[in-house]
C-alpha positions as CSV (number, residue, x, y, z in Angstrom):
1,X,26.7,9.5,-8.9
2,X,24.2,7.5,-11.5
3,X,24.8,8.2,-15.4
4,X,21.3,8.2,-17.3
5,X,20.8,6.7,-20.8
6,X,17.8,7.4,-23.0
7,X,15.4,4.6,-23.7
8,X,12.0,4.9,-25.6
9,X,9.3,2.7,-24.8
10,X,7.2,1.3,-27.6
11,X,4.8,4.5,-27.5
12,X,7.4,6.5,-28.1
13,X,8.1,7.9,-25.1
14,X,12.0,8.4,-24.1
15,X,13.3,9.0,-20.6
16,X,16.2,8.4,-19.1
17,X,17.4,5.3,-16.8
18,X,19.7,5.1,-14.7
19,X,22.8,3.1,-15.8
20,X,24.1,0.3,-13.0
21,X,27.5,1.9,-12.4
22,X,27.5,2.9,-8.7
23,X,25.4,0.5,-6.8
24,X,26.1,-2.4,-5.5
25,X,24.9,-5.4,-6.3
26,X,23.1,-4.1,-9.4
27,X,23.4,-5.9,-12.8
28,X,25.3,-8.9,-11.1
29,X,22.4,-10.7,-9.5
30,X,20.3,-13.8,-10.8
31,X,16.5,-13.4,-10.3
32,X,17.6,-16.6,-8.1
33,X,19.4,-14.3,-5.5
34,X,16.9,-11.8,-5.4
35,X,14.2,-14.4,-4.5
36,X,16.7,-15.4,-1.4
37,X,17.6,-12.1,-0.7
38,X,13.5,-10.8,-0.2
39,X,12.5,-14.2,1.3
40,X,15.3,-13.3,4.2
41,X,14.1,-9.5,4.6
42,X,10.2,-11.1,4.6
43,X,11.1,-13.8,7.0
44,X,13.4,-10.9,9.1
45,X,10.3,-8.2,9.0
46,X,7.8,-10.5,9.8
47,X,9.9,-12.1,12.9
48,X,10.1,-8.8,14.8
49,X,6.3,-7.3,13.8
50,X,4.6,-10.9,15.2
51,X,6.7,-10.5,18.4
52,X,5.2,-10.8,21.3
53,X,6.9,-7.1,22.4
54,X,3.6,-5.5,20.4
55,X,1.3,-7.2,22.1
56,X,-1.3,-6.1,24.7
57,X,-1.4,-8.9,26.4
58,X,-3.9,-7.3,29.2
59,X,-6.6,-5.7,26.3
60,X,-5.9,-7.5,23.7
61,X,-4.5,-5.7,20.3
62,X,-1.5,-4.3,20.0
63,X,0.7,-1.5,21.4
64,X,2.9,-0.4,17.7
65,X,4.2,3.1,19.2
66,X,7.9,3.0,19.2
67,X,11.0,5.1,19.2
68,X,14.2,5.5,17.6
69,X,15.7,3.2,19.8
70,X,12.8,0.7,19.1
71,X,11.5,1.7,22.8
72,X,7.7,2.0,23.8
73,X,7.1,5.9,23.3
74,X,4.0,5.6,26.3
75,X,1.5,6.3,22.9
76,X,-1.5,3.7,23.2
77,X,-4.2,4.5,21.2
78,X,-5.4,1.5,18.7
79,X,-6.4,2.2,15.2
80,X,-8.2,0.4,12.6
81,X,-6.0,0.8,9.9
82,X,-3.1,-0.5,12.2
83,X,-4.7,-3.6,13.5
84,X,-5.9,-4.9,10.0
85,X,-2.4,-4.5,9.0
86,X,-0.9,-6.5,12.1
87,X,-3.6,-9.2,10.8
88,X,-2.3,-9.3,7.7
89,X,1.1,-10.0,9.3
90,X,0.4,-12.7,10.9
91,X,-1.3,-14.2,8.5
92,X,1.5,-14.3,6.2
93,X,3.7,-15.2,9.0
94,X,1.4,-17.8,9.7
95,X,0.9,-18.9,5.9
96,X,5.1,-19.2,5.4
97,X,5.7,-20.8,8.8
98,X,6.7,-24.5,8.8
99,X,7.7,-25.2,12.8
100,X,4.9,-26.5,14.6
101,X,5.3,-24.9,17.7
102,X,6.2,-21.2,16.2
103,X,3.1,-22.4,14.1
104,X,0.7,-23.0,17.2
105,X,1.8,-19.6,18.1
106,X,1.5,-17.4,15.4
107,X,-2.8,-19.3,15.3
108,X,-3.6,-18.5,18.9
109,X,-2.4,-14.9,18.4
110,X,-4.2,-14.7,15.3
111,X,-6.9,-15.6,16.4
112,X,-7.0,-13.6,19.7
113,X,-6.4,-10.7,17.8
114,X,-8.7,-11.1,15.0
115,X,-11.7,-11.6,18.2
116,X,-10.5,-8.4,19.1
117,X,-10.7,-6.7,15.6
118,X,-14.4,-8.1,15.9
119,X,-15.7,-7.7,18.8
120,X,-13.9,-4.4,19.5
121,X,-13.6,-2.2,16.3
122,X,-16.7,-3.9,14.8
123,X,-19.4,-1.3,15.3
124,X,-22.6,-4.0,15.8
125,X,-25.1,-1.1,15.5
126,X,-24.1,0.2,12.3
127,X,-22.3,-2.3,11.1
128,X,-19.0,-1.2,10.0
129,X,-15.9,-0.3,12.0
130,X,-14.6,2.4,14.5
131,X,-11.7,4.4,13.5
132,X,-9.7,4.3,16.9
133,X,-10.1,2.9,20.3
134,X,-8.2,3.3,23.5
135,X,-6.3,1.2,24.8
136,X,-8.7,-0.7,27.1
137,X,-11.0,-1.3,24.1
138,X,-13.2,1.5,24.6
139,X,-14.3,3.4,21.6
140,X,-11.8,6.7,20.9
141,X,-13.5,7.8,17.2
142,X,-16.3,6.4,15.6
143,X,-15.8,7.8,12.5
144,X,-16.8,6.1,9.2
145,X,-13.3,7.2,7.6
146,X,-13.9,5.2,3.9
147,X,-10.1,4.2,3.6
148,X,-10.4,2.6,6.7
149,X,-14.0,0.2,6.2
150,X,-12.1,-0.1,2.5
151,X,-9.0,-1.8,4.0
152,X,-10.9,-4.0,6.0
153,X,-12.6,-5.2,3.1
154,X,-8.9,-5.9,1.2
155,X,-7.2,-6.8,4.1
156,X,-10.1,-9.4,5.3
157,X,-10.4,-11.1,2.0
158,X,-6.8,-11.3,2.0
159,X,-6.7,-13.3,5.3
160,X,-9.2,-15.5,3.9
161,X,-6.9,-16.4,0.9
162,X,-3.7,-16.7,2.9
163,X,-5.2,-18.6,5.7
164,X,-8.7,-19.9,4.7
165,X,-10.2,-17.7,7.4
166,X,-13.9,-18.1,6.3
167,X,-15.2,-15.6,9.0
168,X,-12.5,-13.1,7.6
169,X,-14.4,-13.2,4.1
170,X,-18.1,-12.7,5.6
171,X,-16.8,-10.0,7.5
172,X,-15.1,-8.3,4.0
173,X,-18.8,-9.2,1.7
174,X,-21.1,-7.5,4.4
175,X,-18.7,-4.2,4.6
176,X,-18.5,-3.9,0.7
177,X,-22.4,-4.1,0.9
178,X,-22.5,-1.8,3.7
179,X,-20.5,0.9,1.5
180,X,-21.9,0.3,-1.4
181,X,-25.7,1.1,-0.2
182,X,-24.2,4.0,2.0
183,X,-20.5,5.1,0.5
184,X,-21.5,5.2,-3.1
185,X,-22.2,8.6,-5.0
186,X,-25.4,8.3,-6.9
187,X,-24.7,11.6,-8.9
188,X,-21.2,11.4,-9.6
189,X,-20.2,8.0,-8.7
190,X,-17.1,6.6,-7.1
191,X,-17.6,6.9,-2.8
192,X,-17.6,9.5,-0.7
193,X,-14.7,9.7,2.3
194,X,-17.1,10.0,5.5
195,X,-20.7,7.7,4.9
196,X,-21.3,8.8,8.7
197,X,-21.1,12.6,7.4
198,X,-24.0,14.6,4.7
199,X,-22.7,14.0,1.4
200,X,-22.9,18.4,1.6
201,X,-20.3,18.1,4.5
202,X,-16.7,19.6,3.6
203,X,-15.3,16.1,4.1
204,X,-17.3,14.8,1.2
205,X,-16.8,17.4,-1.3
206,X,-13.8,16.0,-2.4
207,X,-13.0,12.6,-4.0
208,X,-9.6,10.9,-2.4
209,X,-7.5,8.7,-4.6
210,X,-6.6,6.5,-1.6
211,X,-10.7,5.9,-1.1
212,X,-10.9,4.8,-4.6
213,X,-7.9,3.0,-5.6
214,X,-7.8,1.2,-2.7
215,X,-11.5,-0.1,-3.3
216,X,-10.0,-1.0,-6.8
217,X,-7.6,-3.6,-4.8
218,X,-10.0,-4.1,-2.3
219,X,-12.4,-5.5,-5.5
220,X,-10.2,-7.9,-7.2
221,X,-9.0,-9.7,-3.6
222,X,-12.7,-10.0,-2.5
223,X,-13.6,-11.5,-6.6
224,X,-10.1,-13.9,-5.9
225,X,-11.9,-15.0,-2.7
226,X,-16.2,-15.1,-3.9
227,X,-16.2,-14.4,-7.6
228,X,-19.3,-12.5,-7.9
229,X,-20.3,-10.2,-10.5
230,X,-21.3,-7.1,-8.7
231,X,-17.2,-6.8,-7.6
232,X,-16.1,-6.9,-11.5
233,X,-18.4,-4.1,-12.4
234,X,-17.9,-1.9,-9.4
235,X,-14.5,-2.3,-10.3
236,X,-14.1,-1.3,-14.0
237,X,-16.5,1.3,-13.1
238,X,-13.5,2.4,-11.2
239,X,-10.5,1.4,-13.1
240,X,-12.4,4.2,-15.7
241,X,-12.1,6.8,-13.2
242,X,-8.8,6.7,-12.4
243,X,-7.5,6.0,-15.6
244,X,-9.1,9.0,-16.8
245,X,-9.1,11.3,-14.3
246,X,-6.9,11.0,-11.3
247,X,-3.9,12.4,-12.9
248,X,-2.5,15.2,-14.3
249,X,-0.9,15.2,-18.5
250,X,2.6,15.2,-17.1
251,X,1.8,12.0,-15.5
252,X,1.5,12.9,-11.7
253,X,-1.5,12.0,-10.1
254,X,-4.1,13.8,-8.0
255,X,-4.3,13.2,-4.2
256,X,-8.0,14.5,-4.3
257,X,-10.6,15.9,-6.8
258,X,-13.7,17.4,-6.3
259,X,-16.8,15.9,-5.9
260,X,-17.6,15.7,-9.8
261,X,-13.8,14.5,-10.3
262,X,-12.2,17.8,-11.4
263,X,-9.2,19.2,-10.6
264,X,-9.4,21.1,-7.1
265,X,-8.2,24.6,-7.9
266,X,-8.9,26.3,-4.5
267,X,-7.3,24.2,-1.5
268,X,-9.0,26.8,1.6
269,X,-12.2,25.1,1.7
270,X,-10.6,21.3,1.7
271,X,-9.5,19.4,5.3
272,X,-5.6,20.0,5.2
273,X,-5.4,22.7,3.1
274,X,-2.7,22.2,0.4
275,X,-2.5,18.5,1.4
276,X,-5.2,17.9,-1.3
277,X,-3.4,19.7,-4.6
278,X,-0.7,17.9,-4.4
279,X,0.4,14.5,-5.7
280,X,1.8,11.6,-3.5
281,X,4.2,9.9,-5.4
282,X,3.9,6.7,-3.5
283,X,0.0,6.5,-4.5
284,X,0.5,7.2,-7.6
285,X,2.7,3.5,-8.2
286,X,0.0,2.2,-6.1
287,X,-2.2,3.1,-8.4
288,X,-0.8,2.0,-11.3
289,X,0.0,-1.9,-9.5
290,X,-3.5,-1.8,-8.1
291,X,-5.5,-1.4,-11.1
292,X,-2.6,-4.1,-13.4
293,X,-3.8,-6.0,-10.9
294,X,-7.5,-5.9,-11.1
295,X,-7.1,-5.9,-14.7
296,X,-5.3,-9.7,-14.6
297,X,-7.9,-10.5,-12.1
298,X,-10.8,-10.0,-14.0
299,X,-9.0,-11.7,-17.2
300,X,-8.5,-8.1,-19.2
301,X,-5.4,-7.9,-21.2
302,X,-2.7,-5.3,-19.4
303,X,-0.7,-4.4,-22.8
304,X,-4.1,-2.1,-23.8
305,X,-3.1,-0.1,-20.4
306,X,0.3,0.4,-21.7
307,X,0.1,4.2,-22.7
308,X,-2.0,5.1,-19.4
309,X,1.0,3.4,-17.3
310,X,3.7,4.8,-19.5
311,X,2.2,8.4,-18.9
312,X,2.4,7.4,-15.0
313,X,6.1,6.4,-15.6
314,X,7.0,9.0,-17.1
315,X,5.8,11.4,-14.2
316,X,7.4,8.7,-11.4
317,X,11.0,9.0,-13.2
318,X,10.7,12.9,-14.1
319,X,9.4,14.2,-10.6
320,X,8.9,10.9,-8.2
321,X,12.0,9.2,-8.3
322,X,15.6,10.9,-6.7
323,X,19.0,10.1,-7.6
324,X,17.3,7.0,-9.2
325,X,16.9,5.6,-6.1
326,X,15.0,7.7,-3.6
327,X,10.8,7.8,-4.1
328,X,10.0,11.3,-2.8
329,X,6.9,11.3,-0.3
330,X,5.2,14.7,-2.1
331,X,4.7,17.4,-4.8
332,X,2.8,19.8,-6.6
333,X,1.1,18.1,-9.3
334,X,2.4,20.5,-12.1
335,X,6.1,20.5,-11.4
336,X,9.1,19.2,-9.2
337,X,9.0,18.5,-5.2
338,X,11.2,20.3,-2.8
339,X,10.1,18.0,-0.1
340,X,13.4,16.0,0.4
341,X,12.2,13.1,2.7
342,X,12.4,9.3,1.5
343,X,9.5,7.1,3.1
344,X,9.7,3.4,3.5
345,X,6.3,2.8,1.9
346,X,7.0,4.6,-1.3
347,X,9.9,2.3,-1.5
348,X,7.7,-0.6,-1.1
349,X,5.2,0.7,-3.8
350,X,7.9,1.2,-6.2
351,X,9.8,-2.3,-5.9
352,X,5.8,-3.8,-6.6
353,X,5.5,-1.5,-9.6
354,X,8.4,-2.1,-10.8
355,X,8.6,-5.9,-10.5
356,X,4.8,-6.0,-12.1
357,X,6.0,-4.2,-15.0
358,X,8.9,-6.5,-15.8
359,X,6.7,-9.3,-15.4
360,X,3.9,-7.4,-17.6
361,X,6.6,-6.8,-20.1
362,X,10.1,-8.3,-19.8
363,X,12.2,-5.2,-20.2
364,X,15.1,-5.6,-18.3
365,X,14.8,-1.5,-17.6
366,X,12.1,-2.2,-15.0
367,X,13.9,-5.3,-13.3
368,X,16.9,-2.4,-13.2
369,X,14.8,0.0,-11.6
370,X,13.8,-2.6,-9.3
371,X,17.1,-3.8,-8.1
372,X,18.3,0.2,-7.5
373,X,15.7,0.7,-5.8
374,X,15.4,-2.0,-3.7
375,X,19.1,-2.6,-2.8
376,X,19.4,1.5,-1.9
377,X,16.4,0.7,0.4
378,X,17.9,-2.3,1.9
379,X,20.8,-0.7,2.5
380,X,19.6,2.6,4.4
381,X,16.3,1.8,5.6
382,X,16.5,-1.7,7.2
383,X,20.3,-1.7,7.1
384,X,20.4,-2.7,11.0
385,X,19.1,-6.1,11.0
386,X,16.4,-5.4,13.4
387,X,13.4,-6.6,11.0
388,X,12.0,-2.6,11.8
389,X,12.9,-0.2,8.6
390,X,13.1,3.2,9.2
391,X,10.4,5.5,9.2
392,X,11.8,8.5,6.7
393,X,15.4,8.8,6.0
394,X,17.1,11.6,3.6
395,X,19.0,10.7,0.1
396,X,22.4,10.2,2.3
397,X,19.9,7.3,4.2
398,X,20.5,9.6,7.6
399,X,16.9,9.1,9.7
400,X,14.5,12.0,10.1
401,X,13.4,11.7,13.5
402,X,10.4,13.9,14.6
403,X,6.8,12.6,14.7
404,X,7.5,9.7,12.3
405,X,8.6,7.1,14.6
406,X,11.1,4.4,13.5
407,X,8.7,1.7,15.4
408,X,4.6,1.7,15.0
409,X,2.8,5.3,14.2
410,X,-1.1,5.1,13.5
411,X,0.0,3.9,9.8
412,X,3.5,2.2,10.1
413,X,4.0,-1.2,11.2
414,X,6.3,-2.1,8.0
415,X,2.8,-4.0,6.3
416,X,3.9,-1.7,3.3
417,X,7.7,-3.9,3.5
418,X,6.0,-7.2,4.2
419,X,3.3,-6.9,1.0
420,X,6.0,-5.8,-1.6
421,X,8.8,-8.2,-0.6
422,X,5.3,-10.9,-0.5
423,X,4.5,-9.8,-4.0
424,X,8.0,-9.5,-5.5
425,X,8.3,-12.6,-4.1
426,X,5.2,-13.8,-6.5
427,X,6.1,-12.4,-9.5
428,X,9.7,-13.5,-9.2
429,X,8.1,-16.9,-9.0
430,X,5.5,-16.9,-11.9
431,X,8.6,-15.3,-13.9
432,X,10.9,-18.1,-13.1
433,X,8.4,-20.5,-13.7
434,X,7.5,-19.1,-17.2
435,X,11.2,-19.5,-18.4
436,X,11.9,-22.8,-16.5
437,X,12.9,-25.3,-19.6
């Protein structure tokens, strides 16, 4: 087991770190191996998610569902979320590629399956996107779901500035307007989840975190790409909210509010029930990456956010972090979890997090947080080689099998592995850069 020593950060606030004794790996490695180490996970992920084996070749888009055995499960349903993701694949497969044919490959498919993203999912009428299709194309759910048209926004400007997919950006500025003259709350700000839905509806009486700080993300890469104003202000309209009220004094974050942003205290009348008093633990470390990163973006000083993100800390290492290497997926917002499961994505959120801080700051606790993490995850969640990490595994890195599919599910197809090991990646270089003589 882990010893813990005390360290106080420059608030004042003490917790406790894990020490390295125990792990693998840990303490011994040069930022130089680390940057191999993720650029040969990256390379490995990417090679099995842009494999042909996903594709529909007779519909077009892809066909994610798999088993435990990495075996089609016969599921075939195509969501929005999903395909945006497998974009985003490609297009960093595409971007690191440098073999011509592999490269001619990766652009056709790319391109096949972006025309598919448009001319499918693209609702021309209204003029954002379905939520799921079947697998012939044909229109499943038509829902507005604001996480969804959100991540097309993010994940569209993205393609533009991996790949210099003009189209990709036109599609991202037109849905941002389309939310913003539709999403947006006039009497309490922020966006509502459903924009197809009365703003009375019991769908919109709540206030997501994922809707907004997703948008906050989705902001800063659309600025990177078109630098307009508009996108600064929305987002530090934002960056307000959830620095002030999206979590809870012990640190944890909210999964939802109400309308007006305040605590729900009465789950019955919310979709899910419980599901919106809780706090995800994985969110909340997006949260805190997400909004460093507008911050850079739009050339504010991160060091003034340091007793928000210390507060956040504090409530990741106290509730959201296990053995100090296992992200829980779930909790009440007031106390500790009892939910024992260990997702890949909060994983991914907290190797980002982690890495951002120690490039924010330069404590080596952060970079050791990162490397227990991150080598605990290697080794029980992508510990076979295949390129596909496991969906949920337990603190002994034994799979929980179930519903959460090793393979694709309508939110897993590893985009979560691919962005962190991408952004470590980044920061490891900026870093390395920095102290280069």
């Amino acid at each position: 087991m882990p010893s813990f020593s005390p360290v106080r950060f420059a608030s004042g606030v003490s917790l406790c770190f894990a020490t390295d004794d125990g792990v693998a790996g840990v303490g011994s490695r040069t930022l130089a191996d680390w940057k191999v180490e993720l650029g040969n996970q990256l390379d490995r992920t990417l090679a099995f998610w842009t494999s042909p084996r996903l594709r529909d070749e007779r519909h077009g888009g892809f066909l994610v569902f798999l088993d435990e055995e990495l075996r089609p499960t016969g599921r075939t349903e195509k969501n929005l979320i999903v395909h945006l993701r497998m974009l985003y694949n490609y297009a960093l497969a595409l971007h690191r590629c440098r073999e011509p044919a592999r490269r001619r490959e990766l652009q056709a498919e790319y391109e096949r399956q972006f025309r598919f993203l448009v001319v499918k999912f693209h609702d021309k009428k209204d003029g954002g996107w379905h939520w799921e299709l079947n697998r012939d194309g044909s229109v499943a759910d038509p829902s507005k779901v604001g996480v969804g048209e959100i991540y097309a926004i993010y994940i569209l400007a993205e393609l533009f500035r991996m790949i210099g997919d003009p189209e990709a950006r036109e599609y991202a500025r037109k849905t941002f307007e389309l939310i913003e003259a539709r999403s947006a709350d006039p009497l309490h700000g922020g966006y509502f989840d459903r924009r197809d839905l009365p703003p009375a509806h019991r769908l919109n009486l709540r206030k997501q975190s994922a809707t907004h700080l997703h948008m906050i993300l989705a902001l800063a890469r659309l600025y990177r790409s078109s630098p307009r104003d508009i996108y600064r202000r929305r987002a530090q309209q934002l960056i307000d909210i959830m620095c002030t009220r999206f979590h809870a004094p012990n640190g944890n974050g909210y999964y939802a509010l109400t309308r007006d942003f305040r605590p729900i205290e009465d789950a019955r009348p919310w979709e899910n029930g419980q599901f919106n008093t809780i706090t995800c633990y994985g969110h909340n470390m997006e949260m805190l990456w997400y909004v460093l990163d507008a911050v850079q973006t739009f050339g504010g000083e991160p060091a003034r956010l340091r007793p928000w993100w210390e507060n956040l800390m504090s409530g990741f290492f106290e509730y959201g972090l296990r053995g100090g290497v296992g992200v829980n997926y779930i909790g009440p917002p007031d106390g500790p979890t009892r939910d024992t499961r260990i997702l890949w994505w909060s994983q991914n959120e907290a190797m980002i997090t982690l890495m951002r801080l120690y490039e924010v700051t330069g404590e080596e606790n952060y970079l050791r947080h990162f490397e227990r993490i991150t080598r605990w995850s290697f080794d029980n969640m992508a510990r076979d080689g295949t390129g596909c990490w496991f969906s949920v595994v337990d603190m002994d890195g034994h799979r929980l099998t179930g519903e959460n599919y090793r393979g694709g599910t309508n939110w897993k197809v590893d985009f979560h592995v691919v962005r962190a090991l991408r952004l470590c990646l980044r920061s490891l270089d900026r870093i390395m850069a920095a102290r280069a003589p």
